[in-house]
N, C-alpha and C positions, 0 to 999 in steps of 0.2 A: 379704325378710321372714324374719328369722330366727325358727326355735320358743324357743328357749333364751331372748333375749330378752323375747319373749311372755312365759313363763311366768315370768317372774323376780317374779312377787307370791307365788308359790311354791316359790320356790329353795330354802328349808330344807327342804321336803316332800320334793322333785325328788332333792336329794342325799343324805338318807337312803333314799330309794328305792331309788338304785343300792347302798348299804351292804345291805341289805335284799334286793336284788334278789343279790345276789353270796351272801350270808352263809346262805341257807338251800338252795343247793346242795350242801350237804356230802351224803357216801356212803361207804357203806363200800365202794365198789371204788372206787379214786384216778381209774381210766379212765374213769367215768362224769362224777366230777365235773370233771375236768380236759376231754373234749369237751363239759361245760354249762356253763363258763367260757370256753371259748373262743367257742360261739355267746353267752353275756352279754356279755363284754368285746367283741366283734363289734359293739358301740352298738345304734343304731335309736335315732327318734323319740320314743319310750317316749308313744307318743301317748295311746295306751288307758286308760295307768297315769293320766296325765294329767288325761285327762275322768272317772276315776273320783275323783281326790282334789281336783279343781275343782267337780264336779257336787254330793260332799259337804260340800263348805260353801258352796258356793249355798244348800243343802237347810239351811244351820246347825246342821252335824254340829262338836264341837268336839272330839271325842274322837282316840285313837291308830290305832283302827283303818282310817284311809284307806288308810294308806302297806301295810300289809299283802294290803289288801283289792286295792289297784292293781298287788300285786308278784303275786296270786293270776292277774289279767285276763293279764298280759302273760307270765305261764308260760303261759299257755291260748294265746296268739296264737303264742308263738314253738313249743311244741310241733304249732303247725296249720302253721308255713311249714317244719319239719323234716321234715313228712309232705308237704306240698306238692312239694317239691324232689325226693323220691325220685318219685312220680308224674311230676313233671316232666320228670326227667333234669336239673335243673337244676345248672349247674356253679360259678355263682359268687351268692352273697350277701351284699350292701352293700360290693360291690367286694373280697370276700375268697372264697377256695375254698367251696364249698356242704360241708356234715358230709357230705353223700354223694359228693359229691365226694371230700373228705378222707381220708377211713373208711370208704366204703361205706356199700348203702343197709340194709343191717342194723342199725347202728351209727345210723344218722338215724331209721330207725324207733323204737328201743328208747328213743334218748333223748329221740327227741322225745313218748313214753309215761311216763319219768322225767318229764319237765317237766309232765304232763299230773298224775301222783300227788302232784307237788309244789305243785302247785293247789289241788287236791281237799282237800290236807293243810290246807292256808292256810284254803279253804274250810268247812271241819269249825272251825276252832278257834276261826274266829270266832262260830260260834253261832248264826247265824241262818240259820232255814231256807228264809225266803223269797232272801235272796242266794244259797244254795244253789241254789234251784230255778229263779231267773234265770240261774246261768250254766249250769249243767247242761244246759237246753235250749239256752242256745246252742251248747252242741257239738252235742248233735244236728241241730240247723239249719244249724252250719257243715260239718257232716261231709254231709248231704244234698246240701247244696249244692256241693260237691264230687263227688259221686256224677254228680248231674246234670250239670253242666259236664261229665264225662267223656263224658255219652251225647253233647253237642253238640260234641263233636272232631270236626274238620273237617266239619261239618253248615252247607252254604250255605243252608238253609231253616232257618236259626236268626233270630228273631227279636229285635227290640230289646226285646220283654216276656218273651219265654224269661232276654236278656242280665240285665236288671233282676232279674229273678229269683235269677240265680247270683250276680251280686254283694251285692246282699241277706242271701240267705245265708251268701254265704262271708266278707263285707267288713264289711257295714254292721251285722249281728247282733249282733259283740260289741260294735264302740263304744256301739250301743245299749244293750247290756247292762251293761256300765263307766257307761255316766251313769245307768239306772234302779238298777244295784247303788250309787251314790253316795246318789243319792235316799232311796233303804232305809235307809242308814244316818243319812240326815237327818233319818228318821222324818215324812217333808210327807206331805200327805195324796195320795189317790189322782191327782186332777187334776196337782199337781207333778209326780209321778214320771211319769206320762205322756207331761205338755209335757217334762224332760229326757229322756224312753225315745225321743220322737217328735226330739229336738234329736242326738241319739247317730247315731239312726236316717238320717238325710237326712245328716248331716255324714260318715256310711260311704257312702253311695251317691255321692256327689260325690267323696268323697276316690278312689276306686276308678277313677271315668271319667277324674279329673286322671293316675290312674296310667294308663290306657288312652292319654290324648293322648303321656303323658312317652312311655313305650313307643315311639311312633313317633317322636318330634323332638328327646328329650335325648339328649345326649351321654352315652356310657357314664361316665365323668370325673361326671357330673354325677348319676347315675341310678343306679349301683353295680351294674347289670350291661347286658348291650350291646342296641343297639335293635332292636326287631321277633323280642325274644324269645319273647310270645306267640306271631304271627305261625307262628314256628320253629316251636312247639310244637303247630299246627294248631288254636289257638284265636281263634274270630272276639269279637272284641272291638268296641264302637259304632261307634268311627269307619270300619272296613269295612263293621259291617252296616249301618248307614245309607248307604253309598258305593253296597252291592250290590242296593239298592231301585231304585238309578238308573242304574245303569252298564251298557253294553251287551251284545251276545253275547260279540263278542272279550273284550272287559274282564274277562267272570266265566270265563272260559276261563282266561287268566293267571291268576286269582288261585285256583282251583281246583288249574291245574298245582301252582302255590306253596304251597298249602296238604299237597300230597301226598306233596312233595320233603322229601329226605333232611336236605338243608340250602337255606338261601337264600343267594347270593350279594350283594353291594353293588348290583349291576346289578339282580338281580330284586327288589331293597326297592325300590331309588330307581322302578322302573314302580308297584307298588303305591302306593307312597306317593302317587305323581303320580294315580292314579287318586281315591285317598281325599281328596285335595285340590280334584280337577278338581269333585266332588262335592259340595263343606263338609261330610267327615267329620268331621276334627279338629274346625272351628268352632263345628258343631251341636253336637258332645258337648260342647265347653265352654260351650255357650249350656245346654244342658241342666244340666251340673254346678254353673253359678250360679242355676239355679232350686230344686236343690237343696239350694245354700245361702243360698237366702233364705227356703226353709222352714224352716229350720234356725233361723235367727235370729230367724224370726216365733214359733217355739215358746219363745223365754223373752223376749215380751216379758211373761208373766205372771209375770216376777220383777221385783222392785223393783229401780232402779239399783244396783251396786256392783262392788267389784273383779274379784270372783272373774264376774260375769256382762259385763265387758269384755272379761275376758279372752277367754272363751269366744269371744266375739264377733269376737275376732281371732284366733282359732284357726281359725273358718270362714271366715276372708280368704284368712287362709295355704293355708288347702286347696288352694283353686282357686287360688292364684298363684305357688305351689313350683316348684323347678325340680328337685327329687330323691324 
């Protein structure tokens, strides 16, 4: 299942977007703009932008401002994985060098605080204070959540409603946000904008645990950086903490050692993994992540049949059945 396909009831929106998305990085230092073309031109899903200019005309918004309003959501996501990767140590992103990687993590902070102003900017012009104040808390929600996640580094008394938590906040906040900031703009009433806040919301918590399963079983080739990079990074993710509810002394021993080492070898993923399996890590979390997107789909069916609410509808397919 490809996205591009999907969204092709939206392809004029989609490809002014990327015009849009390129065209308001300018700066007057050449090096700014040139490392925020390089993290744009770099692709992504452009998923966010997506549920915000589908969500608004669901909502029978007919006006200009989606494509702006979706280029404001996805500088907000890409300045949170710019700051991500420096916390991370991370080294590659969507199968290319990470900007901290690249330039150091100076250079991924700053820019990714440029992409944060170049938001805000988008945000101010359009005028409305209520989408203002939709996304603005979701940075604070998403930068919380962040926070916390750091307290549960390598914390094997982490819990599956601690996990829910961090991805909540870190993942599922802004799509939520991107489909109630559509809604705004559709001007529906309270109840609408709810069921799509509530449709954003469930379709980030699944989309997160589907990245939780890839992490373990896709192919680097497939997933654009290599597997059990969590893991690396001494983050318990569902399919362990549900593995570690069940698994023995030995068992949380290994994965303990593994969590504290420097690096993980081939050999010490493939025992992990073997344990997360021996368990239905992986399984449960995707038995989990399609209950999440069946809440996802139960929130519109308070919209009357059409395009733009098929699509969505195969957006939350794709979630769960991606392979990147």
């Amino acid at each position: 299942m490809d996205l591009r396909e999907i969204c092709l009831p939206i392809q004029r929106e989609a490809e002014e977007l990327e015009r849009f998305l390129t065209d308001k990085l300018a700066s007057r230092v050449p090096f700014v703009q040139s490392v925020a073309s390089y993290v744009i031109q770099n692709g992504g899903k452009r998923l966010r932008p997506i549920l915000t200019v589908l969500s608004a005309k669901l909502a029978g918004y007919k006006g200009s401002a989606a494509v702006p309003l979706g280029t404001a959501v996805e500088y907000m996501h890409t300045a949170s994985l710019l700051h991500d990767d420096v916390i991370d140590n991370a080294q590659l992103r969507r199968g290319r060098a990470s900007i901290n990687n690249k330039w150091g993590n100076h250079v991924s902070v700053l820019v990714g605080d440029f992409f944060y102003c170049r938001a805000m900017d988008l945000l101010v012009q359009s005028g409305d204070l209520r989408i203002l104040k939709v996304l603005t808390d979701v940075i604070t929600t998403t930068t919380e959540g962040e926070i916390f996640e750091i307290t549960k580094s390598n914390d094997l008394a982490t819990t599956e409603k601690d996990y829910l938590q961090i991805i909540t906040s870190k993942t599922a906040a802004l799509m939520a946000g991107a489909c109630q900031a559509g809604a705004i703009l559709g001007n529906v009433s309270e109840e609408f904008e709810h069921a799509l806040r509530k449709f954003g919301l469930n379709l980030g918590i699944a989309f997160q645990l589907q990245d939780d399963i890839l992490d373990y079983i896709a192919t680097e080739e497939e997933f654009g950086k290599k597997h059990g990079t969590d893991l690396n990074e001494g983050k318990l993710t569902l399919p362990l903490i549900l593995a570690l509810k069940k698994c023995s002394e030995e068992e949380l021993r290994i994965v303990k050692d593994t969590l504290i080492s420097d690096s993980i070898d081939p050999a010490v993923f493939s025992r992990i993994l073997a344990i997360i399996n021996r368990y239905d890590g992986i399984r449960e979390t995707g038995r989990l992540a399609k209950d999440y997107i069946d809440k996802a789909k139960d929130s519109l069916s308070l919209f009357r049949p059409s395009l733009e609410r098929d699509t969505l509808l195969s957006i939350a397919d794709y979630v769960v059945l991606r392979k990147n």
